[in-house]
N, CA and C atoms as an extended XYZ file, in Angstrom:
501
Properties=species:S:1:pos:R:3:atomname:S:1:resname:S:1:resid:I:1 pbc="F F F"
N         0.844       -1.171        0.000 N   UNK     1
C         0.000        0.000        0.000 CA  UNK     1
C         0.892        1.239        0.000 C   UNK     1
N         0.776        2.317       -1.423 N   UNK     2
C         1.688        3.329       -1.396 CA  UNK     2
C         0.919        4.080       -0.243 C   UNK     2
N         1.578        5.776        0.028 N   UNK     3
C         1.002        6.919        0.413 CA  UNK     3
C         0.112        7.494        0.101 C   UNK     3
N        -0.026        7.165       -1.421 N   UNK     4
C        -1.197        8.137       -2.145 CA  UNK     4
C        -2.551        7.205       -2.114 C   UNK     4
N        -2.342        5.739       -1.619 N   UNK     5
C        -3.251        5.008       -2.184 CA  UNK     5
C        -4.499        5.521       -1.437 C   UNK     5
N        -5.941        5.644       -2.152 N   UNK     6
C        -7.370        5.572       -1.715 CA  UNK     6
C        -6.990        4.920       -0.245 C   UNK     6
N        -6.840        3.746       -0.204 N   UNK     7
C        -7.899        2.725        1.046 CA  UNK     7
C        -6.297        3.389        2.311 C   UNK     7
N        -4.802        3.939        1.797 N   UNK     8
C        -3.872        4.590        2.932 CA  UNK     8
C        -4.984        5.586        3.424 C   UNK     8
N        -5.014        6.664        2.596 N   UNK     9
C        -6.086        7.855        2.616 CA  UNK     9
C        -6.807        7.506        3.600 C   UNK     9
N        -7.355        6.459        3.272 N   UNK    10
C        -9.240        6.359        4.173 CA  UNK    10
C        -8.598        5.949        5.211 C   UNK    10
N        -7.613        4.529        5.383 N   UNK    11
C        -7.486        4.175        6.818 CA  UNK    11
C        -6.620        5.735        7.536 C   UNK    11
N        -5.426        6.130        6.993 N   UNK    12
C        -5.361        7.519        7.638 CA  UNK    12
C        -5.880        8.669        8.527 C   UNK    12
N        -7.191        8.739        7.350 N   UNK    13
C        -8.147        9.821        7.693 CA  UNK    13
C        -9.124        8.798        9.261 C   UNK    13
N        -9.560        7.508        8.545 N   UNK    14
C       -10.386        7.212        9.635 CA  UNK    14
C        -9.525        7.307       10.861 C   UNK    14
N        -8.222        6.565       11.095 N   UNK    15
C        -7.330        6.933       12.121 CA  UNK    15
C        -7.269        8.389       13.167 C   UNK    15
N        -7.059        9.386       11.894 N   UNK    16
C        -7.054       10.841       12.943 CA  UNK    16
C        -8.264       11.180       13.082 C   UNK    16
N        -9.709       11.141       12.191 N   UNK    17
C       -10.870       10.703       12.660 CA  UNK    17
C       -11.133       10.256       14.351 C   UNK    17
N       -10.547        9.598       14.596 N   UNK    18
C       -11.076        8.503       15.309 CA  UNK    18
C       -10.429        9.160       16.819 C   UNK    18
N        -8.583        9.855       16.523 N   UNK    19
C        -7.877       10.298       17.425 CA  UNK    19
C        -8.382       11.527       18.036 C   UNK    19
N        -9.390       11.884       16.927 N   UNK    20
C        -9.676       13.547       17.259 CA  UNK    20
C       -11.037       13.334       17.857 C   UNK    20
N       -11.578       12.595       18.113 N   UNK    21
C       -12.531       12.246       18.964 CA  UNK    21
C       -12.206       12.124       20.212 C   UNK    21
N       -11.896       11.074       20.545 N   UNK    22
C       -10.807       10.793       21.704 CA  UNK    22
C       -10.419       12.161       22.335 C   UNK    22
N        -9.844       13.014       21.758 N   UNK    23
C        -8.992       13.871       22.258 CA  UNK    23
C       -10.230       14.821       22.501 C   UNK    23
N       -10.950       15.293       22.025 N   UNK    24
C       -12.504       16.095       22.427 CA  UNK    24
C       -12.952       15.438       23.754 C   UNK    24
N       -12.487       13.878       23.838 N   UNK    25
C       -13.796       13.578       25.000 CA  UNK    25
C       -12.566       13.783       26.110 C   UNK    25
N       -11.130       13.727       25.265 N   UNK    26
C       -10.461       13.859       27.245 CA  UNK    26
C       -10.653       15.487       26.809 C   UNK    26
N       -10.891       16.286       26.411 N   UNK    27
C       -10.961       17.792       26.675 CA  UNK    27
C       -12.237       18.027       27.606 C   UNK    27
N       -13.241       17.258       26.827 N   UNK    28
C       -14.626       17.579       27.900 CA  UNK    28
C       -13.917       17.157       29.320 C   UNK    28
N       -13.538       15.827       29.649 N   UNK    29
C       -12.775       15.334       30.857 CA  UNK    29
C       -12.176       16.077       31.600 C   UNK    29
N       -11.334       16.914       30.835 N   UNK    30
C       -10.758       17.712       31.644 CA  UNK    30
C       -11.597       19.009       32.089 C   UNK    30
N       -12.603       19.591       31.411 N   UNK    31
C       -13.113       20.343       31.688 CA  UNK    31
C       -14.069       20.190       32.818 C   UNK    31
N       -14.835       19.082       32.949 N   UNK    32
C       -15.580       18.552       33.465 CA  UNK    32
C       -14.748       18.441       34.999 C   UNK    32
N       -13.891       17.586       34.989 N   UNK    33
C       -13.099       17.820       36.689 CA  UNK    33
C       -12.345       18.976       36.599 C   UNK    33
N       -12.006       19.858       36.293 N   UNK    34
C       -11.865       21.330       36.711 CA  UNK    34
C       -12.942       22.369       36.966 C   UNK    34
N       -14.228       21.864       36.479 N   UNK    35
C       -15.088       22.890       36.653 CA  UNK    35
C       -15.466       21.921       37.925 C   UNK    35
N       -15.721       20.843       38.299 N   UNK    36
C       -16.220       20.240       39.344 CA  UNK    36
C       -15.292       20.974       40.797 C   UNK    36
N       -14.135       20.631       40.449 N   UNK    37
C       -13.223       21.358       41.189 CA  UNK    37
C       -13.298       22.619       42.019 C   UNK    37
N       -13.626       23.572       40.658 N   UNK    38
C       -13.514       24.635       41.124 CA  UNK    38
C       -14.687       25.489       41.838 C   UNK    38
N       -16.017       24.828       41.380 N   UNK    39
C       -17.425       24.533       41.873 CA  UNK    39
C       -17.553       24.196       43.172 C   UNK    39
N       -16.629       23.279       43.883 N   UNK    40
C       -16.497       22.431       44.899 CA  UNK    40
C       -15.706       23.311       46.138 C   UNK    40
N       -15.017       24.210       45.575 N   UNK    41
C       -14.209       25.007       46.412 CA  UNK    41
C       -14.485       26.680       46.728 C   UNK    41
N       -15.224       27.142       45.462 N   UNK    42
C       -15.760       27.936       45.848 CA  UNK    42
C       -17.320       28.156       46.349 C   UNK    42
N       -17.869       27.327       46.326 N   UNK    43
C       -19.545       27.118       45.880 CA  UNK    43
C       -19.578       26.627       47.551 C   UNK    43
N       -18.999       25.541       47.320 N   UNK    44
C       -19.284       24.313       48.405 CA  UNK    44
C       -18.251       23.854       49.518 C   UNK    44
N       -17.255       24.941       49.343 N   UNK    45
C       -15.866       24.776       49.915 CA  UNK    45
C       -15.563       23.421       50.650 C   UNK    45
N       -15.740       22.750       49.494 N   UNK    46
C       -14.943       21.099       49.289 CA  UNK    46
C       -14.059       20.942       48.469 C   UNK    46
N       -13.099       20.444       48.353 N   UNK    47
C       -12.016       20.339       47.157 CA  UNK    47
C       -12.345       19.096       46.808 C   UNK    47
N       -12.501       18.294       45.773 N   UNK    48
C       -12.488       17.214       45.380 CA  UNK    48
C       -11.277       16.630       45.212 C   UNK    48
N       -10.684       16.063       45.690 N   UNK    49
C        -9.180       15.527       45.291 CA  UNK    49
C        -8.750       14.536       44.074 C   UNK    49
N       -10.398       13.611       43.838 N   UNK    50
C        -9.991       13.093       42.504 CA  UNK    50
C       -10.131       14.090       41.288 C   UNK    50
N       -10.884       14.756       41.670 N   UNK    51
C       -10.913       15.789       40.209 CA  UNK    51
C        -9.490       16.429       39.696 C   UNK    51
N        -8.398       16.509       40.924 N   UNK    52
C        -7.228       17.445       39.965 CA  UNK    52
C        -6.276       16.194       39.663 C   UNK    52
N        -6.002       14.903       40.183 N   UNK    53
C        -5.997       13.983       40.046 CA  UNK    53
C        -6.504       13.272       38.326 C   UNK    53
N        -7.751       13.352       38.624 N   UNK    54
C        -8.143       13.104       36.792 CA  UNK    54
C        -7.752       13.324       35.837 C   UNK    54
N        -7.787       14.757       36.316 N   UNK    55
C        -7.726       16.220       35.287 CA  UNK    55
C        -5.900       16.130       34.901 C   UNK    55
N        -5.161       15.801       35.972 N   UNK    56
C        -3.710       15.684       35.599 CA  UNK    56
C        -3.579       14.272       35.001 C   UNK    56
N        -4.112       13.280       34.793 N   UNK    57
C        -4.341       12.208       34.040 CA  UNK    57
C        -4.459       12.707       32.485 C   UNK    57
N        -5.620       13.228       32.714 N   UNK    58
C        -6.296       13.249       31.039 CA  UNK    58
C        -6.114       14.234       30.657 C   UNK    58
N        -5.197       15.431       30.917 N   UNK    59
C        -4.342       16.660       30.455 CA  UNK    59
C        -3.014       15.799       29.296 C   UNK    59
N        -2.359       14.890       30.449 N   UNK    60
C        -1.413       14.089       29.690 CA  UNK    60
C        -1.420       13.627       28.572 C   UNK    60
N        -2.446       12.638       28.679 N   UNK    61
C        -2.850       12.219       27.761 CA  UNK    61
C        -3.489       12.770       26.369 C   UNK    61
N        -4.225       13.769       26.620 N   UNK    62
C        -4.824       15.114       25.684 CA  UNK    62
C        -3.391       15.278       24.809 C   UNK    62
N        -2.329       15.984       25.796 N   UNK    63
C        -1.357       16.709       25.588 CA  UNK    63
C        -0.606       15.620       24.845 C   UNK    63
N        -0.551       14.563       24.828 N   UNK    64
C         0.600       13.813       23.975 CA  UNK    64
C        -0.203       12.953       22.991 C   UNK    64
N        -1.491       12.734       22.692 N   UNK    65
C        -2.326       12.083       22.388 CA  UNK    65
C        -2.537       13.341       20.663 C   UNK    65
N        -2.590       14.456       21.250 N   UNK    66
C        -2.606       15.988       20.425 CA  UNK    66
C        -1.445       15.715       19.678 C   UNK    66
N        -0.060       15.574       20.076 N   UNK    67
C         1.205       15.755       19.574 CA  UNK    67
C         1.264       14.972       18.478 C   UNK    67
N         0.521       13.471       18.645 N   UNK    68
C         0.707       12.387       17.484 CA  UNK    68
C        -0.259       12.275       16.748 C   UNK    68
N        -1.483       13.471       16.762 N   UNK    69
C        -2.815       13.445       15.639 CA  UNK    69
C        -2.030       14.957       15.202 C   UNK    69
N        -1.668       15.723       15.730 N   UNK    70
C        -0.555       16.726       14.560 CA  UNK    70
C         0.231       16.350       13.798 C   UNK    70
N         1.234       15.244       14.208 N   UNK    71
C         2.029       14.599       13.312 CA  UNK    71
C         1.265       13.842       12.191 C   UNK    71
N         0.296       13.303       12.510 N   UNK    72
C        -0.707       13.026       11.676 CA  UNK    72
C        -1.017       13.671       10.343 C   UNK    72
N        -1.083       14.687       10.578 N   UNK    73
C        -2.009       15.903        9.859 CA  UNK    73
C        -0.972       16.751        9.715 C   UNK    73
N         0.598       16.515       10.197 N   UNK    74
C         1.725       17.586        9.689 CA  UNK    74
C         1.115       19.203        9.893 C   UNK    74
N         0.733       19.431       11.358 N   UNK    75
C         0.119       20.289       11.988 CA  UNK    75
C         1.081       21.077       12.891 C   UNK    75
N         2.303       20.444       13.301 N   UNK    76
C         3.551       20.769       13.941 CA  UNK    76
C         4.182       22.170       13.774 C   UNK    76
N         4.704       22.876       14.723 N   UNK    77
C         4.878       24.549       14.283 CA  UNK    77
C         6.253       24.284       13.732 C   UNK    77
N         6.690       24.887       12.639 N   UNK    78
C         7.879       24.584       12.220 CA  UNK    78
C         8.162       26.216       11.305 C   UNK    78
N         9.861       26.569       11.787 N   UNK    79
C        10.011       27.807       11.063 CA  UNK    79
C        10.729       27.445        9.949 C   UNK    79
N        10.040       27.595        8.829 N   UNK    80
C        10.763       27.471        7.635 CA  UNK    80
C        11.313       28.500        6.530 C   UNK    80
N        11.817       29.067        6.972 N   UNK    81
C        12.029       30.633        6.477 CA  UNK    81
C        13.427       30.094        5.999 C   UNK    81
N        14.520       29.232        6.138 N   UNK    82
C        15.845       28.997        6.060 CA  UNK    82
C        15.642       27.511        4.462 C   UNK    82
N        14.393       27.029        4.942 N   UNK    83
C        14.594       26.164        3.992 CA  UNK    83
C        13.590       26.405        3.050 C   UNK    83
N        12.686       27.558        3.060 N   UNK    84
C        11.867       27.641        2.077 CA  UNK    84
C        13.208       28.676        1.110 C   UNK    84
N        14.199       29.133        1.774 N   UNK    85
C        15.633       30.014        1.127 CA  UNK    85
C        16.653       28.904        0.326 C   UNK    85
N        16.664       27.759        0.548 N   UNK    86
C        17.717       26.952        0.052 CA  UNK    86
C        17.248       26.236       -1.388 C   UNK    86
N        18.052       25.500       -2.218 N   UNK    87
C        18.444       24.747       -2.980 CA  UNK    87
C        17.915       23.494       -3.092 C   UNK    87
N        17.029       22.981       -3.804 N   UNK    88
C        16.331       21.922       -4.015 CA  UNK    88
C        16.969       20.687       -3.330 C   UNK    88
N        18.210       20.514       -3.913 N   UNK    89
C        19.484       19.440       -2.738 CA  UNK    89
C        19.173       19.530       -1.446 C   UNK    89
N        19.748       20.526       -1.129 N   UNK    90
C        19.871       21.471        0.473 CA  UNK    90
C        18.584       20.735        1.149 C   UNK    90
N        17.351       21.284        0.491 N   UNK    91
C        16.335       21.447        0.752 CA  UNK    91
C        15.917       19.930        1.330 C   UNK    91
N        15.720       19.148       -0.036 N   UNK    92
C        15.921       17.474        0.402 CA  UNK    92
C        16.928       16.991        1.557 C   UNK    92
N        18.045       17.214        1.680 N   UNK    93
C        18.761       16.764        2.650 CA  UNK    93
C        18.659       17.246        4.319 C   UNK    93
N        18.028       18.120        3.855 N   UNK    94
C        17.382       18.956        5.390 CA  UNK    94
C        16.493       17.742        5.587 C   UNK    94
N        15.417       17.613        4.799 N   UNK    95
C        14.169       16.816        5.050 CA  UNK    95
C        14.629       15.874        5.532 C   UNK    95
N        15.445       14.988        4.713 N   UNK    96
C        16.024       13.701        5.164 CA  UNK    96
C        16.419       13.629        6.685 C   UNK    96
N        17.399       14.215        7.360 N   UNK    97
C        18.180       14.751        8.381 CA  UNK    97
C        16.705       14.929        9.485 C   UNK    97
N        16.241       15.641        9.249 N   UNK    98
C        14.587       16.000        9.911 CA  UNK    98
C        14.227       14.928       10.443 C   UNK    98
N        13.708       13.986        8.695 N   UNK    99
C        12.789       12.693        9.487 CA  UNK    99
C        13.599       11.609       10.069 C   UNK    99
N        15.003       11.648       10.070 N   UNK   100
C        15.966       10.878       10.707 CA  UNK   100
C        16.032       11.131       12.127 C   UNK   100
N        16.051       12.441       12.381 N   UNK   101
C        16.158       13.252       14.065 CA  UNK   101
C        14.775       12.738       14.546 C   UNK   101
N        13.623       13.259       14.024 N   UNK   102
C        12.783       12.499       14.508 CA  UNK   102
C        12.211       10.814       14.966 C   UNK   102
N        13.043        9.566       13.817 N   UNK   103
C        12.704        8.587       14.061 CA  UNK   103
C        13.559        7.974       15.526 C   UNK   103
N        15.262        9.243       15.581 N   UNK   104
C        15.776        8.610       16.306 CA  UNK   104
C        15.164        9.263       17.781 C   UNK   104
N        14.229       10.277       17.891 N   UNK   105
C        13.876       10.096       19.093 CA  UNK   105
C        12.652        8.963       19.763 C   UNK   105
N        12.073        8.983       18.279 N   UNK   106
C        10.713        8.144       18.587 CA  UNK   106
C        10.995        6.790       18.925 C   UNK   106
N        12.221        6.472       18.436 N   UNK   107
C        12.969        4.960       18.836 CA  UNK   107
C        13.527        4.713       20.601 C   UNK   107
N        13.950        6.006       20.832 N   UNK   108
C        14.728        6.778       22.372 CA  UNK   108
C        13.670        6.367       23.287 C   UNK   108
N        12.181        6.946       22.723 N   UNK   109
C        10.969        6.847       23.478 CA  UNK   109
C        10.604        5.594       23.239 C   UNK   109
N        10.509        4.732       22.669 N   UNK   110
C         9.895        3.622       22.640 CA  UNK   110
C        10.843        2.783       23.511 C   UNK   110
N        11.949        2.561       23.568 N   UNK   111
C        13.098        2.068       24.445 CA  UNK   111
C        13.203        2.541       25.514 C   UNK   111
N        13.305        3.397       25.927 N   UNK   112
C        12.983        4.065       27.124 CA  UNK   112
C        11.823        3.823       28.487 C   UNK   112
N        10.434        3.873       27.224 N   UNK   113
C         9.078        3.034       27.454 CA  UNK   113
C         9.476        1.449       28.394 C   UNK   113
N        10.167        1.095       27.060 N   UNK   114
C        10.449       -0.353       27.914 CA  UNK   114
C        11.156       -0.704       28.970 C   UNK   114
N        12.353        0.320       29.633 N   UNK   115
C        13.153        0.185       30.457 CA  UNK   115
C        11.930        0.510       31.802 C   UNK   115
N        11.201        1.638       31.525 N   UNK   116
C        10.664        2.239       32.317 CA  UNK   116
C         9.604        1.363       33.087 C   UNK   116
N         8.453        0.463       32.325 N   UNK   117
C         7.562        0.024       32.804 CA  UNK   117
C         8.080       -1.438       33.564 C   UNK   117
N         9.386       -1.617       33.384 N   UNK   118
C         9.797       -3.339       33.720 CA  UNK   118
C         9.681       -3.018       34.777 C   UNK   118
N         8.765       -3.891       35.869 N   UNK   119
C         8.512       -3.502       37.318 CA  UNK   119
C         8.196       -2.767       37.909 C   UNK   119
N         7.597       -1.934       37.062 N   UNK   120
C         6.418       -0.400       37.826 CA  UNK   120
C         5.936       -0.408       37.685 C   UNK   120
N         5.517       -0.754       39.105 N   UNK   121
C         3.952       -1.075       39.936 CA  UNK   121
C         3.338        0.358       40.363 C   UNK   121
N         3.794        1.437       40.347 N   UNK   122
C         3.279        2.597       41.492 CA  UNK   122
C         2.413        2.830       40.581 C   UNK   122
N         0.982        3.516       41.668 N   UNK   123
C        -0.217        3.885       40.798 CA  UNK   123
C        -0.671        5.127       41.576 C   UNK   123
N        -1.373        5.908       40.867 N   UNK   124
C        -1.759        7.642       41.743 CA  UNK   124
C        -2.353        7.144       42.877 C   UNK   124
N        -2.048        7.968       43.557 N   UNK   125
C        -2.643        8.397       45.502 CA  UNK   125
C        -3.868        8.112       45.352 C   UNK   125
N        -4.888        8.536       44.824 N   UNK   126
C        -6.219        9.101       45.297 CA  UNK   126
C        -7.296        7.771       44.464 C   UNK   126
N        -7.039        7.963       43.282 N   UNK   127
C        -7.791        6.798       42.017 CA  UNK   127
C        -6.995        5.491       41.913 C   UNK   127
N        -5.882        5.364       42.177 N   UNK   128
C        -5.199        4.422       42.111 CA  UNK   128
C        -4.818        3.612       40.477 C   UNK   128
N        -4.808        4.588       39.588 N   UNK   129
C        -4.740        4.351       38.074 CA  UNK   129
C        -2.914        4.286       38.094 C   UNK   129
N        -2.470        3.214       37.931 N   UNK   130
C        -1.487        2.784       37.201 CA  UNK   130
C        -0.150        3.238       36.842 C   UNK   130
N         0.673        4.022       36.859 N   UNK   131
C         1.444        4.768       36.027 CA  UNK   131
C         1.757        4.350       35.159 C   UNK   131
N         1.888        3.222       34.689 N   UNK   132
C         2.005        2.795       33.373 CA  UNK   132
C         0.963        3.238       32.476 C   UNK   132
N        -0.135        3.305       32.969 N   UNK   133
C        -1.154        3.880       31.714 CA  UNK   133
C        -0.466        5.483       31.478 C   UNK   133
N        -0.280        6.281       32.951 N   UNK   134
C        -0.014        7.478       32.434 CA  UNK   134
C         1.046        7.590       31.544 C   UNK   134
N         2.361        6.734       31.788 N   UNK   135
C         3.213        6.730       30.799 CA  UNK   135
C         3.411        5.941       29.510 C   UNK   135
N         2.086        5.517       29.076 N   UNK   136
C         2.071        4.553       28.396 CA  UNK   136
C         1.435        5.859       27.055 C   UNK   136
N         1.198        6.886       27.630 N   UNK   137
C         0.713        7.827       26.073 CA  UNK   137
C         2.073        8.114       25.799 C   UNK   137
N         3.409        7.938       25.986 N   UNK   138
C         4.610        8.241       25.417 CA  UNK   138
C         4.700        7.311       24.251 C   UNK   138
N         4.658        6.317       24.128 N   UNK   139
C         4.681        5.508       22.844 CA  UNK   139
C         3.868        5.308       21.801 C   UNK   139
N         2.743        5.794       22.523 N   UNK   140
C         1.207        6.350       21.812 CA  UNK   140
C         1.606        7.101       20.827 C   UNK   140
N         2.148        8.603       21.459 N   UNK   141
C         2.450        9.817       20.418 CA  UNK   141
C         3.505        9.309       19.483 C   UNK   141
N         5.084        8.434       20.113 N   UNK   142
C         5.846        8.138       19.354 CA  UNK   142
C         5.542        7.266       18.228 C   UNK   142
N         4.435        5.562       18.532 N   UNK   143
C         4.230        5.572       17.312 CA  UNK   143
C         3.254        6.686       16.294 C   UNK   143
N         2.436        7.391       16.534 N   UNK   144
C         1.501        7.976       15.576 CA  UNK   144
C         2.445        9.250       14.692 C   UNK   144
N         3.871        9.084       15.348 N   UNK   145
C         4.723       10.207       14.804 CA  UNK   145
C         5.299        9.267       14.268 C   UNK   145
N         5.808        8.325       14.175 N   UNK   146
C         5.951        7.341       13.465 CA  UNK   146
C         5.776        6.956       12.383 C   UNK   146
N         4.216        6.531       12.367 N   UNK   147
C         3.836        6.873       11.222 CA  UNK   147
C         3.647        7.887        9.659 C   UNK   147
N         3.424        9.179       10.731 N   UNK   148
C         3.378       10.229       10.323 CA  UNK   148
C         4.830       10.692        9.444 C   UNK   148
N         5.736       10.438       10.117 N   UNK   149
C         7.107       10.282        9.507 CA  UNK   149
C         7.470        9.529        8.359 C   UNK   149
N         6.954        7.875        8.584 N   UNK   150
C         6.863        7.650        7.797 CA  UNK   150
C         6.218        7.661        6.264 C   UNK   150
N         5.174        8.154        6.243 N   UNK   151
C         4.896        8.822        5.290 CA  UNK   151
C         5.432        9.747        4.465 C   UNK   151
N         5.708       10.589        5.249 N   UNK   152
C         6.971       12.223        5.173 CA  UNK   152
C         8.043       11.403        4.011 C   UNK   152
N         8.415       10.391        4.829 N   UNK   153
C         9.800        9.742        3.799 CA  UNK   153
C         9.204        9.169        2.596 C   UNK   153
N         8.494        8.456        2.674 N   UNK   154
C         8.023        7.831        1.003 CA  UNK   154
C         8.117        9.314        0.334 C   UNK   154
N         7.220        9.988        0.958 N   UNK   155
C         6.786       11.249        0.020 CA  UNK   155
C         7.976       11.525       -0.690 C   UNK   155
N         9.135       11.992       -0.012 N   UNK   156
C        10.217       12.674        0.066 CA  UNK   156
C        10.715       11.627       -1.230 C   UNK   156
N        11.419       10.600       -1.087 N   UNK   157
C        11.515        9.492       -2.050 CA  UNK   157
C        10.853        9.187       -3.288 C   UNK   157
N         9.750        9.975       -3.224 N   UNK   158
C         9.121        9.375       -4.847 CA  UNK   158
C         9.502       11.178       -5.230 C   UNK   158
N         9.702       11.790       -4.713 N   UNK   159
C        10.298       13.032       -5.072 CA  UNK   159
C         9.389       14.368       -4.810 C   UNK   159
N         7.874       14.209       -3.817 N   UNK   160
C         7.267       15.005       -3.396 CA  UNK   160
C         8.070       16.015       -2.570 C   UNK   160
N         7.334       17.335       -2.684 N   UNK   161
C         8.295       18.368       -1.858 CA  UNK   161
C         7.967       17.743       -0.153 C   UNK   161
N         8.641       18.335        0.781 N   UNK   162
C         8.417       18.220        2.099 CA  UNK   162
C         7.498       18.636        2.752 C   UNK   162
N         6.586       17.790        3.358 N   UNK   163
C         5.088       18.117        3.729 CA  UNK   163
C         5.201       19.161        5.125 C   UNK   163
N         4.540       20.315        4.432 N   UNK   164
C         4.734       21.490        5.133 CA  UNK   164
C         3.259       22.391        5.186 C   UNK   164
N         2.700       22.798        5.995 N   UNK   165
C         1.468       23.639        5.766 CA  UNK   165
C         1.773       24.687        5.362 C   UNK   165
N         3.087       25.333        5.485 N   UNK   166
C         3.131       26.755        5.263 CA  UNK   166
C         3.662       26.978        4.231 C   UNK   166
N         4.158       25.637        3.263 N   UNK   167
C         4.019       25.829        1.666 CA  UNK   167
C         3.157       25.134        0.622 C   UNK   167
């Protein structure tokens, strides 16, 4: 299955489809135990303790869950003022260099992932959720940048310019 193909397209699209949902319902989530929160303390002067608890759960997750439906969608802030200036060569070999820096962190994180969870057991104070789930959106974002990368390179290889929004 190339990059350009229809059924890449559709599974693609259904993919960030699917991520950008997700990421709406941990936004309501988060909104939802911060307004409970803050309701609770001024209203009712109770603090809820699972609510900032949650809310620092599904911020995380939002927040790195976001990072790998941008990579997705090549949504990433990037200043290109130096390479929209260079030499078609230049230009390519930047790209190259780029999606190389990137695979070698996403590899860092995925290895890392694994050192990390061998025998960690600790789970939050209050809900008692896992830390492995919380650190388990690190490999989440790394593969969906992953992907995303990979794409970037075919492109780059069949001789498409470098997927950029701001050209």
């Amino acid at each position: 299955m190339n990059a350009d193909s229809p059924a890449t397209r559709g599974l693609l699209g259904w993919l960030r489809q699917t991520l950008e949902i997700a990421a709406g319902l941990l936004v309501l989530g988060v909104v939802f135990c911060v307004t409970a929160n803050v309701f609770g303390r001024f209203v009712l002067n109770y603090s809820y303790t699972w609510a900032e608890e949650l809310s620092r759960v599904l911020f995380i997750w939002l927040v790195l869950l976001g990072a790998g439906v941008g990579s997705l969608g090549n949504e990433h802030v990037a200043v290109t003022f130096f390479r929209d200036k260079a030499p078609g060569g230049l230009r390519k070999a930047a790209a190259l260099l780029s999606i190389a820096i990137v695979y070698i962190v996403c590899i860092c994180i995925l290895l890392g992932f694994k050192e990390v969870i061998s025998g960690y057991t600790s789970a939050t104070p209050m809900l008692g959720i896992p830390q492995t789930f919380l650190y388990s959106a690190m490999p989440v974002m790394a593969i969906l940048t992953m992907i995303a990368n990979t794409i970037a390179l075919v492109e780059l290889i069949r001789g498409a310019p470098f997927r950029s929004k701001t050209s």
